[in-house]
C-alpha positions as CSV (number, residue, x, y, z in Angstrom):
1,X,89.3,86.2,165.1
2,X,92.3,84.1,166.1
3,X,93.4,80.3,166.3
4,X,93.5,78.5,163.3
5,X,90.4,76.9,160.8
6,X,90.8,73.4,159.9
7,X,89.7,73.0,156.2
8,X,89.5,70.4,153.7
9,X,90.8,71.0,150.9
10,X,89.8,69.9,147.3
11,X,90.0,70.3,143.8
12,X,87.1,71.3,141.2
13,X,89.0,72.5,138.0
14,X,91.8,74.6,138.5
15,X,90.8,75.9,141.9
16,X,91.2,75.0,145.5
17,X,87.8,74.6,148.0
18,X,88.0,74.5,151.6
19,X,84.5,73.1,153.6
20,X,85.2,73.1,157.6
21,X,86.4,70.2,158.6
22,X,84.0,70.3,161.2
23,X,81.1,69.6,158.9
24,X,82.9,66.7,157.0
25,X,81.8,62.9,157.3
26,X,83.8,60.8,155.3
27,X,85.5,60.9,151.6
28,X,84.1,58.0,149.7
29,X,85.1,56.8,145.9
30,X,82.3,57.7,143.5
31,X,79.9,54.2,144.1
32,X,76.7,54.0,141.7
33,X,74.6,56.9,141.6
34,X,70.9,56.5,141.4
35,X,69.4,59.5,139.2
36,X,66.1,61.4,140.7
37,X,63.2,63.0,138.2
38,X,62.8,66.0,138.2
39,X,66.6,67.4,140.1
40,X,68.3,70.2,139.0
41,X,71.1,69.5,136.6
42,X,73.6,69.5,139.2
43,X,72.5,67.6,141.4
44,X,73.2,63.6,140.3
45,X,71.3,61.9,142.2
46,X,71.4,60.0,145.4
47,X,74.0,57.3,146.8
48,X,73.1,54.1,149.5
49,X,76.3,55.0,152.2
50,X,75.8,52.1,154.6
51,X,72.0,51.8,154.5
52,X,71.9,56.0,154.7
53,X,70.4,57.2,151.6
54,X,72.7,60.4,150.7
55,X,72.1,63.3,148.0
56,X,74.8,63.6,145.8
57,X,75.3,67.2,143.8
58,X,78.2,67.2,141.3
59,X,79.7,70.7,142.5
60,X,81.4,70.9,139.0
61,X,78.6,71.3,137.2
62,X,77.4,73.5,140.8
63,X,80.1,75.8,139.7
64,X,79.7,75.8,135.8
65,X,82.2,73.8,135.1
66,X,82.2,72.6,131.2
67,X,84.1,69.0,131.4
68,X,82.5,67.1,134.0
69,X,83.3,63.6,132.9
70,X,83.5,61.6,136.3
71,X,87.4,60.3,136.5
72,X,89.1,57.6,138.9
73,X,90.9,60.4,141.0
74,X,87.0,62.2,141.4
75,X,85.6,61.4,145.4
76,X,82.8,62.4,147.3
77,X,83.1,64.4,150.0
78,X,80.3,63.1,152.5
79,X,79.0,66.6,154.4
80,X,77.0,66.9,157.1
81,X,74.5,69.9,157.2
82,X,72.0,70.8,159.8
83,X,71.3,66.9,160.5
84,X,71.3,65.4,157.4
85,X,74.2,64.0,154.8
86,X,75.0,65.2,151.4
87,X,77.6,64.0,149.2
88,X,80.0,66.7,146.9
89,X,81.5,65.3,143.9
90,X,84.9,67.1,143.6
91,X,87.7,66.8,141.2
92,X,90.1,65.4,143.9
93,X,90.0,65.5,147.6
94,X,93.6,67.2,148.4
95,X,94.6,67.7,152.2
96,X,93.4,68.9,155.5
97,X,95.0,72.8,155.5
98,X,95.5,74.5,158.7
99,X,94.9,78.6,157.5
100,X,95.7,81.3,160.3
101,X,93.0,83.2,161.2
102,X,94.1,86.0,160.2
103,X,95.6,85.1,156.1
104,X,91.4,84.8,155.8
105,X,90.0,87.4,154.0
106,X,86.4,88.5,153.8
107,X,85.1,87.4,150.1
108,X,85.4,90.4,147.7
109,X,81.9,91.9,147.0
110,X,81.5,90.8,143.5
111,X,81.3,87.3,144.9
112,X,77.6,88.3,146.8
113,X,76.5,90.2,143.4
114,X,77.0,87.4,141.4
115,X,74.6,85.3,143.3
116,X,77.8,83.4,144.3
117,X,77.4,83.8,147.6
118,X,78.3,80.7,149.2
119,X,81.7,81.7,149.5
120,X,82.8,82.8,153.3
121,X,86.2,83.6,152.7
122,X,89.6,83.0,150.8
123,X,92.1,81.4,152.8
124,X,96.0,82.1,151.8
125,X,98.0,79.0,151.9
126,X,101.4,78.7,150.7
127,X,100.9,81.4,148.1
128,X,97.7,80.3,146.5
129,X,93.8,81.2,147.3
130,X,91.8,78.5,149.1
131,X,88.1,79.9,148.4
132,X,86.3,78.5,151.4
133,X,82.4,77.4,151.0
134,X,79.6,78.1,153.2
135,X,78.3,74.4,153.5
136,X,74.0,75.7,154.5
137,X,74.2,78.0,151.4
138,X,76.1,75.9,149.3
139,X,73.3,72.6,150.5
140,X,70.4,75.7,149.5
141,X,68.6,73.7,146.9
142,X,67.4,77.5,145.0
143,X,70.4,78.9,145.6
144,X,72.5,78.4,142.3
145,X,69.4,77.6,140.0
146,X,69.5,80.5,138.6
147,X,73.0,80.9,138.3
148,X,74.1,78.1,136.6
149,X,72.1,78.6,133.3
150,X,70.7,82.4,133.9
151,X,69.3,82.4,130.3
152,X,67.4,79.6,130.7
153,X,63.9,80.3,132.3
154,X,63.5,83.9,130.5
155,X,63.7,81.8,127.1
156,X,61.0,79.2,128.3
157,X,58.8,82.6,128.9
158,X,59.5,83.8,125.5
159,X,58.8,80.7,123.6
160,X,55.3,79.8,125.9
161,X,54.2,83.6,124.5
162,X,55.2,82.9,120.9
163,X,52.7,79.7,120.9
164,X,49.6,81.3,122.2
């Protein structure tokens, strides 16, 4: 692998993400968001960018994140994936990193066990961990479902067997 990837870089709590900056459309403010029925929790809803109509998931709550109050400094990152927009609410949108190919490291395997496995790689950058996202597996609508609240369908089970 050489040359260099071209990342953006953003903040969702304490950590740095990276999305190739290849697959980035525009960083927007956070405009009105119109809520859809029936969405998984993290996904907020959908945004009008310019007459497109653009999903919007909140990747705080994506990644479990427990205060996800939406602040001045929060953006959405505007993706583009396999044709279509999606918008990313992050934290902060931070800088465009240039990482060597060769300070990225293959994601350690507990990252694929844990059904986290939309990370790619971590990219070292002045000392700290950029944990770079795999935009089609982070847009796969099933993919965190089950990850984000893992106790939450067995208990629905339980409770429709206790009725009957």
């Amino acid at each position: 692998m050489k040359g260099e990837l071209h990342i953006v870089g953003f903040q969702v709590g304490r950590e740095t993400y990276g999305v190739p900056i290849t697959s980035l459309h525009e960083i927007v403010r956070v405009p009105e968001i119109t809520a859809v029925p029936d969405a998984p929790d993290y996904l907020e809803g959908v945004i009008n960018l310019r007459g497109k109509i653009v999903s919007v998931m909140d990747l705080r709550k994506r990644f479990g994140e427990k205060q996800v109050d939406l602040k001045k400094q929060n953006r959405i990152l505007v993706v583009e994936h396999a044709g279509r927009l999606a918008g990313l609410i992050v934290d902060s949108a931070s800088e465009v990193l240039k990482i060597p190919a060769e300070d990225v490291e293959a994601p350690p395997a507990v990252f694929q066990e844990g059904g986290l496995n939309c990370v790619t790689g971590l990219g070292k950058v002045k000392g700290r961990l950029v944990v770079l996202l795999d935009m089609s597996k982070l847009m796969a609508a099933g993919n965190l479902q089950q990850t984000s609240n893992p106790e939450a369908k067995p208990k629905a089970e339980t409770r429709g067997a206790a009725a009957r």
